[in-house]
Structure formats: structure tokens, C-alpha cells
N, C-alpha and C positions, 0 to 999 in steps of 0.2 A: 343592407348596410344600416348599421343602429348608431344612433346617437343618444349617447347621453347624457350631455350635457346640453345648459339651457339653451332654447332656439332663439333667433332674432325675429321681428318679424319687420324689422325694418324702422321704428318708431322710437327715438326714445326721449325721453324730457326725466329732470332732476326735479325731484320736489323736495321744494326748498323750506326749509325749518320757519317757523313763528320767528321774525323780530324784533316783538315785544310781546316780554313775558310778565305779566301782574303781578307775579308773583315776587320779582326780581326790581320790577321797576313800577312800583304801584303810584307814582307820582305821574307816569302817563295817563293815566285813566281818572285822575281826580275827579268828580264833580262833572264829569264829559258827560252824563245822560242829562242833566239840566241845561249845561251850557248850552245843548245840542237843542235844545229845546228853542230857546230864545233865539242860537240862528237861524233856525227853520222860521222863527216868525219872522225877525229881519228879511231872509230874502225873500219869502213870500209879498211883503211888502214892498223890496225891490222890485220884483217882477211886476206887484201890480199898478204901479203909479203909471208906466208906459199904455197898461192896457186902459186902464179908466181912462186917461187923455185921449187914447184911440175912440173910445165909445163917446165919449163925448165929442169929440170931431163930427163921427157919423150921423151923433144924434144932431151937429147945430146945421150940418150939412144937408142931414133930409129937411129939416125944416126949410134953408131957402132954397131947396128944389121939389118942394111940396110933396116931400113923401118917397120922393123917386131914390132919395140917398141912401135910407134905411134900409134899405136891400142888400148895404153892403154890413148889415151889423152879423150876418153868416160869416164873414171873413175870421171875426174877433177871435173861434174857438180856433181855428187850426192858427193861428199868431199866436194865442195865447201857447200853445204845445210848444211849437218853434223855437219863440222868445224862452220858453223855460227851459230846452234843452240846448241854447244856444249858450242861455244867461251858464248853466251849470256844468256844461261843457266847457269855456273859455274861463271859467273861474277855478274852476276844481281842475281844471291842464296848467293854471297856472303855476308861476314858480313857487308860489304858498304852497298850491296841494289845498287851497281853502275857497270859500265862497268868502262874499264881503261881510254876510252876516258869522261864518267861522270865523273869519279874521277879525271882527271886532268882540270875539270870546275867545280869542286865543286857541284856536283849535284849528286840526289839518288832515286831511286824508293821505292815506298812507295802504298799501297791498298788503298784504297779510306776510310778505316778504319783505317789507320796509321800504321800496321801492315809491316814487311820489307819482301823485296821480297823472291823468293825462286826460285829452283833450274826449276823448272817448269814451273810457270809463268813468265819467262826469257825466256824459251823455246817459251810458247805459246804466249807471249808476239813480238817475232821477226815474227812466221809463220802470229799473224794476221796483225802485220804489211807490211809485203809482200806482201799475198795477197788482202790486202785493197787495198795499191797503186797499183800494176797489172791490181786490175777490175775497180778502181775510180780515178785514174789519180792521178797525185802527189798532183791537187787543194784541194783532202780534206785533206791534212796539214793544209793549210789553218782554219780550226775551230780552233785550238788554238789562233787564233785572237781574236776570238769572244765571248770567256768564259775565268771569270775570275780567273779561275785554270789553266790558260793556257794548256789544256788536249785537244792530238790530238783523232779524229777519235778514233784509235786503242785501245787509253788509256781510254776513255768510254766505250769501247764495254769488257774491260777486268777486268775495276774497278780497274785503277792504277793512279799512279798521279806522276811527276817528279816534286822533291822540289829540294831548296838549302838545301846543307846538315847542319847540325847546327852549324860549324865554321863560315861558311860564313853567316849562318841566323845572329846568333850571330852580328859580325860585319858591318850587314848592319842595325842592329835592335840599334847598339848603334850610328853609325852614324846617323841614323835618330831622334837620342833622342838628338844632338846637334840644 
């Protein structure tokens, strides 16, 4: 018995079109590879004021137990992983779609589908960032030059995208209509 028409094999998923096209809507993508810049230093910064007070606890701690406390300064790396996946997990799942340093540039993540982020993909979102630049040096930042979704490395390999959020699309969409 011959068949000729296509087989099943049991599997299927719809892939879904780009939600934002540059080309269409170049006011999403404004100025997002600098802004992206400056929240990356903000939450860097966020994350590390809890860690320094940690170290600092440990360090006044060994002192009045002569030494004995400083044992626990091995704790600091695996909190530091935690707190950053916890911090960017619970910010980027939130109802922004932003961390506090995107949201104080006006910026959001979003799926390659338009879809808003979640608590997960925030998670896996930070580990493949780390480990991208750890094995590929920080030059593949660099692709966001080079594509007009402005989408680093990471943001490809993850199906995310970083827009301006729609206040600011908004008013860069009616400046542009002067």
C-alpha cells in the first residue's frame, strides 16, 4: 500500500511570524542598543549592593569569632548566581516584561512572537547570557550592530527581542509623524 501524500509523525507546532518588524515599526528599536547598555549597569548594580552587605556581614562576623566566620565567604559565589537568576527571573516574568534597570530606560522584553516575558525565560535568559560571553568574549555583543532588531547573540539563541515599551514607542512614533 503506497501513500502519497504527506506522513504525520505525530508532532506539530505553528511557527509563528516576527511581531516586530523594523522595517514597519522602526520606532521600537530606537536607541535600544545604548539604552540596553545603561540597564545592564543599573541591575548589575542592583544585584550587587545585597552581595557587598553579605560580604561585609561575613567579613565583621569572622572578625568577632576570630576567623572562624570567614569560612562562610565560599557561600557569597553560589548566592551571588541565585540572587541574579532569581533577581531576573522575577523581574523579566513580571507584568513589564523589564528589569528595574529596563524600566527606568523605557525598555521590555518581548518573544520573537510578541508574547511578554516570564518567569523562566528571565532565568534562562541571564545563564545564556553568561555563558555566551565566558566562552565568546564580550565582541559578540557586538551582532546587535548588525541586525535590524537590534537582538544580541543571546537574544537569538533564546527567541527574545528588547523593544521600547509602548510610552515611549508611542512618543517617538508621534515625533516622528512631525
Amino acid at each position: 500500500m503506497t501513500n502519497s501524500g504527506p506522513s504525520r509523525i505525530g508532532v506539530s507546532f505553528d511557527v509563528k511570524p516576527h511581531a516586530y518588524d523594523p522595517a514597519a515599526n522602526p520606532e521600537l528599536f530606537e536607541g535600544v542598543l545604548a539604552r540596553r547598555l545603561v540597564a545592564f549597569i543599573i541591575d548589575l548594580i542592583i544585584i550587587a549592593i545585597p552581595l557587598v552587605m553579605a560580604a561585609m556581614f561575613i567579613f565583621v562576623f569572622g572578625l568577632l569569632t576570630l576567623g572562624l566566620g570567614w569560612m562562610l565567604f565560599w557561600l557569597l559565589s553560589p548566592l551571588s548566581a541565585i540572587w541574579a537568576l532569581v533577581y531576573f527571573g522575577l523581574t523579566l516574568g513580571s507584568q513589564s516584561s523589564a528589569t528595574i534597570g529596563m524600566r527606568a530606560m523605557e525598555l521590555e522584553m518581548r518573544t520573537w512572537y510578541g508574547a511578554p516575558a516570564y518567569f523562566l525565560l528571565g532565568a534562562v535568559h541571564t545563564i545564556v547570557y553568561w555563558v555566551s560571553v565566558s566562552m565568546l568574549t564580550p565582541l559578540i555583543l557586538l551582532v546587535g550592530l548588525f541586525n535590524a532588531r537590534k537582538r544580541l547573540l543571546h537574544d537569538m539563541l533564546i527567541g527574545t527581542v528588547i523593544i521600547n515599551n509602548p510610552p515611549r514607542t508611542a512618543s517617538l512614533r508621534a515625533r516622528r509623524a512631525y
